[in-house]
C-alpha positions as MATLAB code, in Angstrom:
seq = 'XXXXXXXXXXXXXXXXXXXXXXXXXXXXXXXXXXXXXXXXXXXXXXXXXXXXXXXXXXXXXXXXXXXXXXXXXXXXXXXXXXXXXXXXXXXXXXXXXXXXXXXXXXXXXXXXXXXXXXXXXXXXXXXXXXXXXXXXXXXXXXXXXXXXXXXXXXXXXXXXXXXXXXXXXXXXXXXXXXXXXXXXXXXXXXXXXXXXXXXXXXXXXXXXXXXXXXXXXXXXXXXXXXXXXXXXXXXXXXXXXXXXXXXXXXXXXXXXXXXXXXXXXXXXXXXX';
ca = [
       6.845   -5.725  -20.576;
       6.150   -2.165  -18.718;
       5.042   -2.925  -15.310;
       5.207   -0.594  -12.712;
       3.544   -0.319   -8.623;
       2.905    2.822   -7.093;
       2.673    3.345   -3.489;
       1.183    6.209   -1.702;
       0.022    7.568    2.158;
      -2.952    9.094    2.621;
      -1.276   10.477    6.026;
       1.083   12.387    4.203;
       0.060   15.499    4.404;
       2.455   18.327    5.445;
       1.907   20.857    3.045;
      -0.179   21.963    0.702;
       1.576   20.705   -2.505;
       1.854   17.599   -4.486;
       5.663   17.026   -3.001;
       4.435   16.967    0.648;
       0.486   16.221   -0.007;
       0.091   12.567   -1.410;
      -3.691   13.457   -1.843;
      -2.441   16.391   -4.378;
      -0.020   14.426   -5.919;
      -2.952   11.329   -6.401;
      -5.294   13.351   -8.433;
      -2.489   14.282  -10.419;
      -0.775   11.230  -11.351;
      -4.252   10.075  -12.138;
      -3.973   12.175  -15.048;
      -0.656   11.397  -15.273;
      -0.509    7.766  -16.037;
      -3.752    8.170  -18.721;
      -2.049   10.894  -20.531;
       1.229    8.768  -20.794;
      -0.329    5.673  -21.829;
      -0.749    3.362  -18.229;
      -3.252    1.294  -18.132;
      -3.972    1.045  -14.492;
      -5.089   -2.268  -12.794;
      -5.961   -4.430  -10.029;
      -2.615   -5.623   -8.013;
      -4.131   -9.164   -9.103;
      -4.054   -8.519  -12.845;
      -0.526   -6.859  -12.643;
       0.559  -10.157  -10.395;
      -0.805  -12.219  -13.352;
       0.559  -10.080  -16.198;
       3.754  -10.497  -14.523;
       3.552  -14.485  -14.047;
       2.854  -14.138  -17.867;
       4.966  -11.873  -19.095;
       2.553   -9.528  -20.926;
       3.681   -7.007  -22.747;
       1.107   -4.533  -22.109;
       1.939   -1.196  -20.220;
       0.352   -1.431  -16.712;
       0.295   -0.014  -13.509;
      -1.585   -0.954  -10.152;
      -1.965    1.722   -7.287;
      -1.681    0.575   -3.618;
      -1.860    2.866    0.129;
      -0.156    1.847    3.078;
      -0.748    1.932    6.813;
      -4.410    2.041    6.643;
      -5.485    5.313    7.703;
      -9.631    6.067    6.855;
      -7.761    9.296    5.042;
      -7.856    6.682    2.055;
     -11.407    6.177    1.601;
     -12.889    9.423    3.252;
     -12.670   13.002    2.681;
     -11.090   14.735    5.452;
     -10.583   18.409    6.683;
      -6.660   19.093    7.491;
      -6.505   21.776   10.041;
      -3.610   23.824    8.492;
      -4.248   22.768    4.888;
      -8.280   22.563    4.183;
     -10.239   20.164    2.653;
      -8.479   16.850    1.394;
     -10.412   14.592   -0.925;
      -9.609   10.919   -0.375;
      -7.745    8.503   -2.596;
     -10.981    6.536   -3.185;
     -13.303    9.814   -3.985;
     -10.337   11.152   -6.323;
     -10.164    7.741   -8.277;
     -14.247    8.390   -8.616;
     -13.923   11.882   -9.702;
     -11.451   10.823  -12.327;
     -13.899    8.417  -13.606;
     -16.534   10.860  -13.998;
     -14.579   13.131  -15.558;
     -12.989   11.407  -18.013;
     -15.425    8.671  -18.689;
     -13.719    5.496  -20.247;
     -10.212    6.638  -19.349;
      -9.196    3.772  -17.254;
     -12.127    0.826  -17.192;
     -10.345   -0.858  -14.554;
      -9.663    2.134  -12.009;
      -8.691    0.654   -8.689;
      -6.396    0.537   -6.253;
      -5.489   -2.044   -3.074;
      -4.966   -0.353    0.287;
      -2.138   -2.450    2.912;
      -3.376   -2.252    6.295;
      -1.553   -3.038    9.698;
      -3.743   -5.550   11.796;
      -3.282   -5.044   15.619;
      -5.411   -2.355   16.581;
      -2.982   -1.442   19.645;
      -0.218   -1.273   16.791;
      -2.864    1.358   15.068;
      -3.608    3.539   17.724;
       0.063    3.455   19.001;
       0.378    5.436   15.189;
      -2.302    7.370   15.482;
      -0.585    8.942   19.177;
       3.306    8.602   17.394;
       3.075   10.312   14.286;
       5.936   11.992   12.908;
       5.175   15.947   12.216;
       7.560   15.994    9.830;
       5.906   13.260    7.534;
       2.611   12.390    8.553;
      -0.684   13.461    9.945;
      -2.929   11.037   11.911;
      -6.356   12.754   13.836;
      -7.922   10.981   16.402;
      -9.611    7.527   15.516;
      -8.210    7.520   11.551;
      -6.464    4.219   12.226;
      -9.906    2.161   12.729;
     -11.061   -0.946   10.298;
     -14.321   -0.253   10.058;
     -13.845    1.176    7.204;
     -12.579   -1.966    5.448;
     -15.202   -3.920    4.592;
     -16.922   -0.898    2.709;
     -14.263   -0.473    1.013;
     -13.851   -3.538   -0.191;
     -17.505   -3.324   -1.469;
     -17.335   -0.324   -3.126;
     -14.902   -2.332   -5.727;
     -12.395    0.655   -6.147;
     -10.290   -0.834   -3.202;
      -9.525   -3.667   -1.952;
      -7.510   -4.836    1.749;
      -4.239   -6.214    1.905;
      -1.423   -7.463    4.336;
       1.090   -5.112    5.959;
       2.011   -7.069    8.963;
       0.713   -7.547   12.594;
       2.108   -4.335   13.820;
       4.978   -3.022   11.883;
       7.479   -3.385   14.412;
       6.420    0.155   15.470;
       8.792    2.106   17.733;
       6.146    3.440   19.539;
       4.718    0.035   20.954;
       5.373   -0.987   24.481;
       6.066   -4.813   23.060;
       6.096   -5.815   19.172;
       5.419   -9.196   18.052;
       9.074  -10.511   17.634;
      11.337  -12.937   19.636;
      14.079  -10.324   19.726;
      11.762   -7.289   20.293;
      13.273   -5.666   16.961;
      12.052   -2.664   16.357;
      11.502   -0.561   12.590;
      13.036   -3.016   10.710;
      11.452   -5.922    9.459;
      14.448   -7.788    8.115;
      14.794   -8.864   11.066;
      11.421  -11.546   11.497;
      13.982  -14.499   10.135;
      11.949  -16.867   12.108;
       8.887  -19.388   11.656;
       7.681  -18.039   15.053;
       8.955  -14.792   14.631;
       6.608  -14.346   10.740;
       3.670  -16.619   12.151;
       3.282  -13.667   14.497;
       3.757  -10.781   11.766;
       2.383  -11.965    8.570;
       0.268  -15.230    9.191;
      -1.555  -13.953   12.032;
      -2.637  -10.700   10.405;
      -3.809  -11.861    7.480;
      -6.084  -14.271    9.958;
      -6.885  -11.107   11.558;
      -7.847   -9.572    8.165;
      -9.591  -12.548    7.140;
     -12.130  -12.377   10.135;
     -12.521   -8.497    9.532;
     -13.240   -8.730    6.159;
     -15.709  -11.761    6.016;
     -12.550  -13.831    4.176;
     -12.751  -11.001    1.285;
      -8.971   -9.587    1.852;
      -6.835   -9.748   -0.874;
      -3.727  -12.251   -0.632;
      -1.096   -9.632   -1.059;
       1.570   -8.954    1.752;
       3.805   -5.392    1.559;
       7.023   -5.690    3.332;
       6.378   -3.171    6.187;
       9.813   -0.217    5.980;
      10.342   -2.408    2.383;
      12.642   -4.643    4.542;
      12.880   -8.376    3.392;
      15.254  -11.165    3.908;
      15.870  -14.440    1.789;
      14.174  -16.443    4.302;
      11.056  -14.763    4.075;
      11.423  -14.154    0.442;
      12.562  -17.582   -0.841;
      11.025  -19.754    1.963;
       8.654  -18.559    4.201;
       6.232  -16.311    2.092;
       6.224  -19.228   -0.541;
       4.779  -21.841    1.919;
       2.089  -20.091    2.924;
      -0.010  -20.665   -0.142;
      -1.232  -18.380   -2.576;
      -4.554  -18.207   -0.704;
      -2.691  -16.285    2.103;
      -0.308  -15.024   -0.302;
       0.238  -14.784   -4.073;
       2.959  -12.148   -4.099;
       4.748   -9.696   -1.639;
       6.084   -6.000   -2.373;
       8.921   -4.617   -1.186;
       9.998   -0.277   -1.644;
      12.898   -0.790   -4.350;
      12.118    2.313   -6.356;
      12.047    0.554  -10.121;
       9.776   -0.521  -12.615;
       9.121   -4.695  -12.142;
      10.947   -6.593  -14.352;
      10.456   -9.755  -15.779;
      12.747  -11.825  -13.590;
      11.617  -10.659  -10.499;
       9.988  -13.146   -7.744;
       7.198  -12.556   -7.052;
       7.637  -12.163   -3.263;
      10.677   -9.530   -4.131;
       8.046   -7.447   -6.683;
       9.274   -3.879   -6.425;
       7.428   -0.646   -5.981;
       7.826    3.330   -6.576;
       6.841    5.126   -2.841;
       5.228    9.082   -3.656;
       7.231   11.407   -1.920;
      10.381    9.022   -1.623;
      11.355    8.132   -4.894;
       9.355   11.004   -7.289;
       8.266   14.592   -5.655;
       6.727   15.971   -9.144;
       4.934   14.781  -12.029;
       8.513   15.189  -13.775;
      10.115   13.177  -11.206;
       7.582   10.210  -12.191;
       7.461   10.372  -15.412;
      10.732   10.117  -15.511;
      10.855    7.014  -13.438;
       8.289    5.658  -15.459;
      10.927    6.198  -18.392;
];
């Protein structure tokens, strides 16, 4: 079995190349993965190929945060024109007709809209780039339509620094290990994916992505598991390896562009 997760951010975009541009480095490893022999997937059929152990060489694509950057062209004032994640995915499928019949991709999104803006007026220089009004959902349900991405869990609010108040007993801050509480992961994961549910018109994908990566047994082994796979079939944390065959699936693992590879080298070489 060859199973492997990719996560990008369409807000990374500091500089012009595919080590600081995750919209460079997209197209590219679009290419990439065909030319090595990926077949890339839905999350869902990678969750279900892993549940069965199939030994079939897949690889499912997934954004995080939620900015619009992922579905719509944008203009970057220092670095031009930035095609999205969901207009390079069509591009590649027009250019290479065939390539990859099931071309798609599942986008995490943070819920609170304060915890959104709070981003939007936070972001780090050195990492990301957020314009005005790029953390809004109304984008979502287009996107969901379109059937190149679909809308998944990535908490209430992310524990952002930046907030005035997080949702958390403890007010913890950037690091989600911390929700070790029924209360404490109502708040983070159950109510979002309410939130997403009502935003969506119930079509949200049951997929949670730890927010940093950070997990704990108790949400892992006990918490995320009683919700039900209708609020969530499997959770992904940032471990930077391929999934193997033993891995729960609330503890699946996933490569992060610009963290764990900076050049086509760097992931094809963690793709072995």
């Amino acid at each position: 079995m060859a199973l492997a997760v990719l996560a990008y951010h369409s807000h990374h975009v500091v500089g012009p190349g595919y080590g600081a541009n995750d919209h460079v480095a997209f197209e590219r490893d679009l290419d990439l993965l065909t030319d090595a022999g990926w077949r890339i997937v839905p999350l869902a059929a990678l969750v279900r190929a892993h549940r069965e152990r199939a030994s079939e060489r897949l690889v499912a694509l997934t954004f995080d945060d939620g900015p619009v950057y992922d579905v719509e062209d944008v203009v970057h004032p220092a670095y031009g024109g930035q095609r999205s994640f969901a207009n390079a995915m069509r591009a590649f499928a027009a250019r290479r007709p065939g390539a990859q019949p099931s071309l798609h991709a599942t986008s995490f999104v943070i819920a609170s809209p304060e915890a959104r803006r709070a981003m939007e007026s936070h972001a780090d220089p050195r990492y990301t780039w957020l314009a005005p009004g790029s953390m809004g959902e109304a984008w979502w349900s287009g996107a969901i339509g379109s059937g190149r991405v679909a809308i998944a869990n990535h908490s209430w609010d992310h524990l952002h620094p930046a907030l005035p108040a997080v949702r958390h007993s403890g007010d913890a801050r950037g690091d989600f290990s911390r929700v070790s509480t029924v209360a404490d992961a109502d708040a983070q994961i159950r109510d979002a994916a309410a939130y997403l549910a009502r935003a969506t018109g119930g079509r949200a994908a049951p997929y949670f992505a730890y927010p940093y990566g950070h997990h704990n047994a108790f949400l892992a082994r006990d918490y995320l598991p009683s919700l039900g796979d209708a609020i969530c079939a499997a959770a992904f944390t940032c471990e930077p390896r391929l999934v193997a065959p033993d891995d729960s699936r609330f503890l699946l693992p996933r490569l992060v562009c610009g963290a764990d590879w900076r050049s086509p080298w760097e992931l094809a070489a963690r793709l072995g």
